[in-house]
C-alpha positions as CSV (number, residue, x, y, z in Angstrom):
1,X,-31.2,94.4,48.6
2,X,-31.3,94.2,52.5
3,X,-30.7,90.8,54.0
4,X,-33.4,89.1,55.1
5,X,-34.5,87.0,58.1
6,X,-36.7,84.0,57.9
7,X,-38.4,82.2,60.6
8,X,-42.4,80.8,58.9
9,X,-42.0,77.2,58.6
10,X,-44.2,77.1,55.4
11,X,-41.6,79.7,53.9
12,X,-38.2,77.7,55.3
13,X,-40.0,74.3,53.8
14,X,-39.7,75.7,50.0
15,X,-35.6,77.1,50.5
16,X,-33.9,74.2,49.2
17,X,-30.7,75.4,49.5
18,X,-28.5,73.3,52.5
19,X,-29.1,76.1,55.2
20,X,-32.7,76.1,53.9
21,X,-32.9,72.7,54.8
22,X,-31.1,72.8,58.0
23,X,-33.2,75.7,59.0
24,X,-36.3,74.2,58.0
25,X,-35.6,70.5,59.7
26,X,-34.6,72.1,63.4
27,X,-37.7,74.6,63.4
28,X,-40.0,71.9,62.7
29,X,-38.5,68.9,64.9
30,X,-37.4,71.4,67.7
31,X,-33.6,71.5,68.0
32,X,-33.5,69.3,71.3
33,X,-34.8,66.5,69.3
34,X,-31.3,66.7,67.0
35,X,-28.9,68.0,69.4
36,X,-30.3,67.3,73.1
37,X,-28.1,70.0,74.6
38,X,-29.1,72.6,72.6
39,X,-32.5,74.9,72.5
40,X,-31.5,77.3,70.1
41,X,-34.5,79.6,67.7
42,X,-33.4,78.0,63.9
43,X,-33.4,81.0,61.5
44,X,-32.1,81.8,57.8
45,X,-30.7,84.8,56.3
46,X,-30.7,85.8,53.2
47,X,-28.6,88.2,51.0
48,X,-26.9,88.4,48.0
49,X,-27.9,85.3,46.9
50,X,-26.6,83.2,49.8
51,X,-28.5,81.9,52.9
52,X,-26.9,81.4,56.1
53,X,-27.9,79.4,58.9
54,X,-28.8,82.0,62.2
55,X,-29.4,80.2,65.6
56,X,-30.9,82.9,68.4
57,X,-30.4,81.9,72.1
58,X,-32.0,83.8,75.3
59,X,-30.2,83.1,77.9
60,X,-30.0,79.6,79.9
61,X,-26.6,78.0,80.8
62,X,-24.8,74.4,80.5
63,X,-25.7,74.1,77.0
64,X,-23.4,73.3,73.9
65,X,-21.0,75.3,73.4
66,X,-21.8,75.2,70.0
67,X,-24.7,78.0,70.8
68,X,-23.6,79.2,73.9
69,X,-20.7,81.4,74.5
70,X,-20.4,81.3,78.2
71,X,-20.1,77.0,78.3
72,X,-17.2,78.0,75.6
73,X,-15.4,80.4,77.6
74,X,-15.9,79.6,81.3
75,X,-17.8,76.2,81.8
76,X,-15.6,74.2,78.9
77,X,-12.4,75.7,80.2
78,X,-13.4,74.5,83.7
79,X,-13.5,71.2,82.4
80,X,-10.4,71.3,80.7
81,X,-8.5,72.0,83.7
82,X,-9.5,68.6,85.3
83,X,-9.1,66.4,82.1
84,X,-5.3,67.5,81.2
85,X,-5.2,66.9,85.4
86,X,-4.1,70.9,85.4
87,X,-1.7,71.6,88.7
88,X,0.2,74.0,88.6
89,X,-1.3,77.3,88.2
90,X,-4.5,76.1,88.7
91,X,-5.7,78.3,91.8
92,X,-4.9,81.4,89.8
93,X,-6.5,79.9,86.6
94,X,-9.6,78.9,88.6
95,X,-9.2,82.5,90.2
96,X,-9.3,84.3,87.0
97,X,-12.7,81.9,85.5
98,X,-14.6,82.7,88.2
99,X,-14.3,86.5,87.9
100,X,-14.7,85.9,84.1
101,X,-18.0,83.6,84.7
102,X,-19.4,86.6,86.8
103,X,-18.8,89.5,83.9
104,X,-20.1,86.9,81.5
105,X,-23.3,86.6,83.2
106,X,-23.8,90.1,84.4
107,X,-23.1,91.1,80.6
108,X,-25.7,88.2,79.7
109,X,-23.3,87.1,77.4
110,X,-25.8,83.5,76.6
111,X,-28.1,86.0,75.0
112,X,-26.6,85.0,71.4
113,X,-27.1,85.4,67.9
114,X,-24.7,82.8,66.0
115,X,-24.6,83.6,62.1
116,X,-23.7,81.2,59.9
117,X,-24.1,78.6,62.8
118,X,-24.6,75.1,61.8
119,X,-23.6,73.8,65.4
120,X,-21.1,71.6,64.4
121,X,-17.3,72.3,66.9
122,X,-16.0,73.6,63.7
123,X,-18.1,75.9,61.3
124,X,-17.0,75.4,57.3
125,X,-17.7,78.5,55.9
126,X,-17.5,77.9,52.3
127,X,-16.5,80.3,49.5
128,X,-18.2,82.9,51.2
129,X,-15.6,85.9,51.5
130,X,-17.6,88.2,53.6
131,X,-19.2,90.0,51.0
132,X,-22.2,91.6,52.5
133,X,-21.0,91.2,55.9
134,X,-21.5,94.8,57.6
135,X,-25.4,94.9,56.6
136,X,-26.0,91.6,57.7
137,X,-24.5,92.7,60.8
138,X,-26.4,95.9,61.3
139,X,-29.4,93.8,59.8
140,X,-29.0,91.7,63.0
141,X,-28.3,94.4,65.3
142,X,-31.3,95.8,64.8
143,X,-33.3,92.7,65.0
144,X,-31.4,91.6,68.6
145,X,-30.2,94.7,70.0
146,X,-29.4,93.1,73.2
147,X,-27.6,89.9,72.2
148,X,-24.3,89.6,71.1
149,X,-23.7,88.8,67.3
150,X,-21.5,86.1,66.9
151,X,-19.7,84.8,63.8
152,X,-17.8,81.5,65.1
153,X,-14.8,79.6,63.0
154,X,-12.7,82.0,61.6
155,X,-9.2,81.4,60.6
156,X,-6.1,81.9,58.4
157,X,-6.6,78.6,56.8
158,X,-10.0,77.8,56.1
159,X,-11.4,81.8,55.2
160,X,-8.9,84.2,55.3
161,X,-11.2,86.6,52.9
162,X,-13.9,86.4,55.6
163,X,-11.6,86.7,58.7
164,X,-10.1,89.9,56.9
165,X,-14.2,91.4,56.2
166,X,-14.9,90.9,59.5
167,X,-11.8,92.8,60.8
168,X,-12.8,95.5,58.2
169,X,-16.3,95.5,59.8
170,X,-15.0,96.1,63.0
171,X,-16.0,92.7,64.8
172,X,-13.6,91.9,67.9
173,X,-12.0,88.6,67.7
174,X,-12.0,86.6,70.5
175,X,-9.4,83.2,70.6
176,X,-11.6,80.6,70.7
177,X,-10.4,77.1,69.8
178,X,-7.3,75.3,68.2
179,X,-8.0,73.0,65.1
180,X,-5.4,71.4,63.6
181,X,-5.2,71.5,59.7
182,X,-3.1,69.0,56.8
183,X,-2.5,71.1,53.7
184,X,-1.8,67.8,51.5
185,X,-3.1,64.7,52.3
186,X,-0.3,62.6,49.7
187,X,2.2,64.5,51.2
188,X,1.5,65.2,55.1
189,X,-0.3,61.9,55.7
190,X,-0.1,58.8,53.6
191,X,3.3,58.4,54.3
192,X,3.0,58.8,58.0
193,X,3.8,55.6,60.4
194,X,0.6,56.2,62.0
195,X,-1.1,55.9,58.8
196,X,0.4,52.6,57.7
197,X,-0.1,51.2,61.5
198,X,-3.6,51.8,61.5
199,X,-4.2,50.6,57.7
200,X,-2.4,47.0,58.9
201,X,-4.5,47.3,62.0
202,X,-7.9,47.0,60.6
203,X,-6.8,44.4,57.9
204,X,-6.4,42.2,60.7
205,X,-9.5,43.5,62.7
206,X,-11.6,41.7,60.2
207,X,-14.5,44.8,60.0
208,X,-15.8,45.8,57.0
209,X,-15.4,49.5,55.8
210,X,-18.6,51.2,54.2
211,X,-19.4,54.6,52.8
212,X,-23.1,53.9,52.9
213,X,-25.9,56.1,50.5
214,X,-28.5,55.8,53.3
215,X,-28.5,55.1,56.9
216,X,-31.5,53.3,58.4
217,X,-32.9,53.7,62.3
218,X,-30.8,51.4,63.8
219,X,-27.5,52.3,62.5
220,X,-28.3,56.0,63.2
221,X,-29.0,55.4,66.3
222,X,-25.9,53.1,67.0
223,X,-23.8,56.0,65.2
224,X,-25.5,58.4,67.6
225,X,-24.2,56.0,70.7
226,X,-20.3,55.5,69.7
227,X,-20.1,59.6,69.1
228,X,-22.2,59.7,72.6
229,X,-19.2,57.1,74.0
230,X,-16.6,59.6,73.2
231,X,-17.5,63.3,72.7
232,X,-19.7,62.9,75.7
233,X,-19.2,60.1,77.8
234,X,-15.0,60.2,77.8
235,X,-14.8,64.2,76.7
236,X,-17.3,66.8,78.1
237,X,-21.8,66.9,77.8
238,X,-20.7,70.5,76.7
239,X,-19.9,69.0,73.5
240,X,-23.2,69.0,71.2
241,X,-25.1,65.6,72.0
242,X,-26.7,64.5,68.8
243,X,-29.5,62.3,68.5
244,X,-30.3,59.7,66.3
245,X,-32.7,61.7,64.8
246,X,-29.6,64.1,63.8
247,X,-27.9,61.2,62.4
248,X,-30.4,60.5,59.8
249,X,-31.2,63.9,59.1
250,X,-27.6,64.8,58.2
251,X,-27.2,61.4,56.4
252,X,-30.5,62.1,54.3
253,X,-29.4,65.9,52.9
254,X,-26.1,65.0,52.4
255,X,-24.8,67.3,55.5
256,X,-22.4,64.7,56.5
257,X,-21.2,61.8,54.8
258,X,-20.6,58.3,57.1
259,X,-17.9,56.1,56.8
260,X,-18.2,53.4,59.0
261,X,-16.5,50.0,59.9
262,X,-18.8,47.0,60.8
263,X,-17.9,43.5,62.4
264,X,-18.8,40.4,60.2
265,X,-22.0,40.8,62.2
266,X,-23.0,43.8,61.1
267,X,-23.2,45.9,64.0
268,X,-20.8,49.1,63.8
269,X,-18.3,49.4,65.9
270,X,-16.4,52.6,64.7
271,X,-17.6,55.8,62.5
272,X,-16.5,59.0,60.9
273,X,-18.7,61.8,60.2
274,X,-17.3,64.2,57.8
275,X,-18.5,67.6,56.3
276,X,-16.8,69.1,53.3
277,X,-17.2,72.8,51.8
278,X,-15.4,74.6,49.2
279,X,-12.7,71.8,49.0
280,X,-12.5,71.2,52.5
């Protein structure tokens, strides 16, 4: 069976399958109204019994990196040169982004298709081992035969099946990010100092640590405003902004899971999001 692309909302409302759902939320909501930096076509493909999350972007710059592969390459690495307060080298690095900004563009690199794209920084890609990959490729091809086809987030470590299917398929890798990685949690972090400092440190901060089952408007919202504080406010507004709207949303399909630590109060003042697939 050839894969197959999805795009009528009545059709993406009755795939409950997690990239069903993720599909189906962003092409009814709009994807600006759960990432604000982002205006990305939601799509799902289907083959061999697997559906994938496909994001389709034409063109536009200063978005997310997460959907657009000129902010990763030329407009995030701009940025990164002033935060680590970059001296030497920098004319020649500056030099060198420029002339790569102007191929970018004249290749109209922004015109995108992301597969398997759930435009988070780091993409989980499950057990999938790249089985089908080369007709989902040509499927996609065909369908966008002038953006590029993008598969982001693949490594040694998390899918080293996939990486090696897409080499097979003749997909160029491009280096895009470094992610850092603990093997065993007992034995790589418990018994760390850092670990132990921070455990003392919120014994005697008095908040309360929760893993709550549902998260209503306001803590959304106040979740959506500490991750604002710090991805965005201290880091870069390349980073995907998400709303409070994609707070709930992720909260309410299980996407993420919050853990979150509130004063005696109850207002939250610090949160983790996390996403787990195939054991990780």
């Amino acid at each position: 069976m050839m894969p197959a692309l999805v795009t009528d909302a009545a059709e993406l409302a009755r795939d409950e399958s997690p990239a069903g759902r993720y599909a189906a939320t962003f092409a009814r909501e709009g994807t600006a109204a759960l990432i604000a930096n982002a205006g990305s076509q939601p799509m799902l493909l289907r083959h061999g019994g697997r559906s994938f999350p496909v994001t389709v972007d034409d063109g536009g710059f200063g978005r997310s990196y997460v959907a657009s592969p000129h902010s990763a390459y030329v407009l995030y690495a701009r940025e990164e040169m002033a935060i680590v307060g970059m001296r030497r080298g920098r004319r020649v690095t500056g030099a060198a982004l420029a002339l790569l900004d102007r191929m970018l563009r004249a290749a109209r690199f922004n015109h995108a298709v992301h597969l398997d794209n759930w435009l988070l920084s780091t993409n989980l890609h499950g057990n999938w081992d790249g089985a089908g990959l080369p007709a989902i490729r040509a499927t996609l091809a065909e369908r966008f035969p002038d953006h590029f086809v993008i598969l982001r987030s693949l490594d040694v470590w998390s899918c080293p099946a996939l990486l090696d299917a897409a080499r097979a398929d003749g997909w160029v890798m491009l280096p895009a990010r470094q992610v850092w990685v603990v093997d065993d949690l007992a034995r790589d972090w418990l018994p760390r100092s850092n670990h132990g400092n921070d455990r003392r440190a919120l014994a005697r901060s008095g908040l309360i640590v929760e893993t709550p089952e549902r998260i209503d408007a306001g803590d959304a919202a106040r979740i959506a405003e500490l991750y604002h504080m710090l991805y965005i406010g201290r880091y870069s507004a390349l980073n995907p902004v998400f709303t409070a709207r994609y707070v709930a949303f992720t909260a309410e399909t299980g996407l993420l899971r919050y853990r979150i630590a509130r004063e005696p109060g109850g207002r939250i003042m610090a949160v983790a999001g996390m996403l787990a697939r195939n054991g990780i």
